[in-house]
C-alpha positions, 0 to 999 in steps of 0.5 A, spaced: 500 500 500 501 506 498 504 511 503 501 518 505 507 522 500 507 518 495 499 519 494 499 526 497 505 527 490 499 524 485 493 528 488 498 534 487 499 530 479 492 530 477 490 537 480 495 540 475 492 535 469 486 539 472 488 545 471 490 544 464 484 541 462 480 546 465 484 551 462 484 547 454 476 547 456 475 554 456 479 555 450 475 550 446 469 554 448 472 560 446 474 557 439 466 554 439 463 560 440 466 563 433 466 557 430 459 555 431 457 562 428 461 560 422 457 555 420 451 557 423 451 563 418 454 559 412 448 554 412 443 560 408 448 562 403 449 554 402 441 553 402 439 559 398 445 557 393 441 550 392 435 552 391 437 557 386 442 550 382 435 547 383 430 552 380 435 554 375 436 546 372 428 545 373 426 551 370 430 550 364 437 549 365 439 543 361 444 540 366 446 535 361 450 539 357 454 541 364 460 536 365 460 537 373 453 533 372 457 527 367 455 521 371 459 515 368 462 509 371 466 509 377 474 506 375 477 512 380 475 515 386 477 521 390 476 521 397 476 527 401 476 526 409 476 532 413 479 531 420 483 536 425 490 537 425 491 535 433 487 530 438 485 531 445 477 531 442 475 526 444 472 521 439 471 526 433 478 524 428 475 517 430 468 517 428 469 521 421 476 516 420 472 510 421 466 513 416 472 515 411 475 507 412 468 505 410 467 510 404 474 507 401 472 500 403 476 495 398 477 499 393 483 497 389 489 503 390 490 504 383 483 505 383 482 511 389 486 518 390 486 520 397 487 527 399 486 528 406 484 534 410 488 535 417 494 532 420 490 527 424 487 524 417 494 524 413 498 519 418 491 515 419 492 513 412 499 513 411 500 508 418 495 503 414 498 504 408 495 508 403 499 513 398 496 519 399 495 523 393 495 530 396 495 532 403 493 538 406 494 539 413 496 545 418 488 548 416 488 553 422 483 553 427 477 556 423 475 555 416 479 558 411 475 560 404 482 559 401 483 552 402 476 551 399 478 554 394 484 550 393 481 543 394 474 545 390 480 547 383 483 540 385 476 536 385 475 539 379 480 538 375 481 531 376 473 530 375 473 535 369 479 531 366 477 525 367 482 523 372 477 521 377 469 519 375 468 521 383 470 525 388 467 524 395 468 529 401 468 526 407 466 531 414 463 532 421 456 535 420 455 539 426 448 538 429 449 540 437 455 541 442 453 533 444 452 531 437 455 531 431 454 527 425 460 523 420 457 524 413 459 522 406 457 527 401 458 525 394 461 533 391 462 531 383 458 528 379 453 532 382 446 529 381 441 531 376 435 528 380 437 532 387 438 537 382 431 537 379 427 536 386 425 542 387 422 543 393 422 550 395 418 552 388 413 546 389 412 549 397 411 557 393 406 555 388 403 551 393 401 558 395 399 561 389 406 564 387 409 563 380 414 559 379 416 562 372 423 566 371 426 570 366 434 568 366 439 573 363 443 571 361 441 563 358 441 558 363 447 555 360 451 561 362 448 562 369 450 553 370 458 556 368 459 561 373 453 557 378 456 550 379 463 552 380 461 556 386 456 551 388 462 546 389 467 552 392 461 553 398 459 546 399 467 544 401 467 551 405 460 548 409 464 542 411 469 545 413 465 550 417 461 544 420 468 540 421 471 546 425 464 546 429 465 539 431 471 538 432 471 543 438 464 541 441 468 534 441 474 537 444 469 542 450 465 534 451 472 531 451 476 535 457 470 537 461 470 530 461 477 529 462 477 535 469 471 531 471 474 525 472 480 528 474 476 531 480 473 525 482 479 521 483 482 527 487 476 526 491 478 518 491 485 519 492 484 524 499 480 519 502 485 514 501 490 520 503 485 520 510 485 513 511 492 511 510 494 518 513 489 516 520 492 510 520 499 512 521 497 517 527 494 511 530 500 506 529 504 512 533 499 513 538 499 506 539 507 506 540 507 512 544 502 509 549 506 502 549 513 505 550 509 510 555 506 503 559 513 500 558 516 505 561 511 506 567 513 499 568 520 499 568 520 505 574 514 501 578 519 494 577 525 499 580 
């Protein structure tokens, strides 16, 4: 059994981890706040971008002449998993990596391009094996608009030329502090049904407001400058959602962690107090038992 210094010396360990803990807490709360504002107000534009892509394809747009819609057979794929470049957020890189790993599945490496986003994705990957196409890692704290439309250049490129007949982008879907959600969104070959389903035309002419619009210029040329834009938010949304998560995970995580570190602070000062008390009482014993002894040796003289 551990003696009182030894776990007076831990107690004072796990405080200090404590107080780390504590202290990544806060400042993942600070990263929170402004990265849930970021993807908060990034989901209006994305939907309001979507609707537009939707009515503009069902009301006129031949979407089959725009090769962002080409659906062909899939021989190459490129997977995009979207990851943090540091741990200490609990499940997070674990559960988008897992969602990755399930995207890629058997695939043969010949037949799949990886470039994953965050440091923690790239050497998930390269550990089992993998060839990395491209990496991208040290992203930042927040999303940056710029690496968007670095990988939305790339996705398109390859998907454009041929190289790749589909690009998948893998990332966490912010929902609450709690709860975060791994998705697997197929990026490019748009398609043409998701496209065509326009649901908030049919809700407005449900309540008698015309559908019909005038486009100038030509749908063809609205389909040239909408898609690549439709493609560069897209990547920015999962960015913004990844980045939310990735700190509710890490909050969830070292709140956790200061928890349990109290806890077993608690634990460890009531063995402290038992190994503590039963020292004091062992002396008292032996003071009382020299005090006897020492009373009898003068009573025998």
């Amino acid at each position: 059994m551990a003696n009182a210094r030894d776990i007076h010396r831990r107690i004072r360990a796990v405080d200090n981890t404590r107080q780390i803990t504590r202290a990544m807490e806060l400042v993942a709360r600070t990263k929170l706040r402004r990265a849930q504002e970021q993807a908060v107000s990034a989901r209006p534009y994305a939907e309001a971008l979507v609707g537009l892509l939707r009515r503009v394809a069902g009301r006129g747009g031949d979407h089959r002449m725009s090769p962002f819609f080409d659906v062909r057979p899939v021989n190459r794929r490129l997977v995009m998993p979207i990851s943090a470049d540091r741990g200490l957020c609990g499940s997070y890189n674990s559960n988008v990596l897992r969602k990755a790993r399930e995207v890629v599945g058997d695939d043969d490496p010949d037949h799949l391009r990886l470039a994953p986003v965050g440091r923690k994705g790239r050497d998930h990957f390269r550990y089992r094996g993998y060839d990395i196409y491209e990496e991208f890692i040290n992203i930042g704290e927040e999303a940056d608009l710029g690496l968007a439309h670095t990988l939305a250049r790339m996705a398109t490129y390859e998907f454009n030329a041929g190289r790749v007949d589909e690009v998948i982008l893998v990332f966490t879907e912010f929902k609450s502090v709690f709860r975060q959600v791994p998705r697997a969104f197929r990026l490019l070959p748009i398609d043409p049904s998701e496209a065509l389903d326009d649901g908030e035309a049919t809700a407005r002419e449900d309540h008698g407001v015309s559908s019909l619009y005038l486009y100038e210029p030509s749908p063809a040329v609205i389909f040239e400058e909408l898609l690549p834009r439709f493609v560069v938010n897209s990547i920015f949304r999962a960015l913004t959602e990844s980045k939310a998560s990735e700190q509710a995970s890490r909050v969830t995580a070292m709140k956790s962690a200061t928890d349990n570190a109290g806890e077993l602070i608690e634990e460890l000062t009531r063995q402290y107090n038992r190994v503590r008390q039963a020292q004091i009482t062992r002396e008292i014993t032996e003071i009382a038992g020299g005090a006897e002894a020492l009373a009898a040796a003068r009573g025998e003289r």
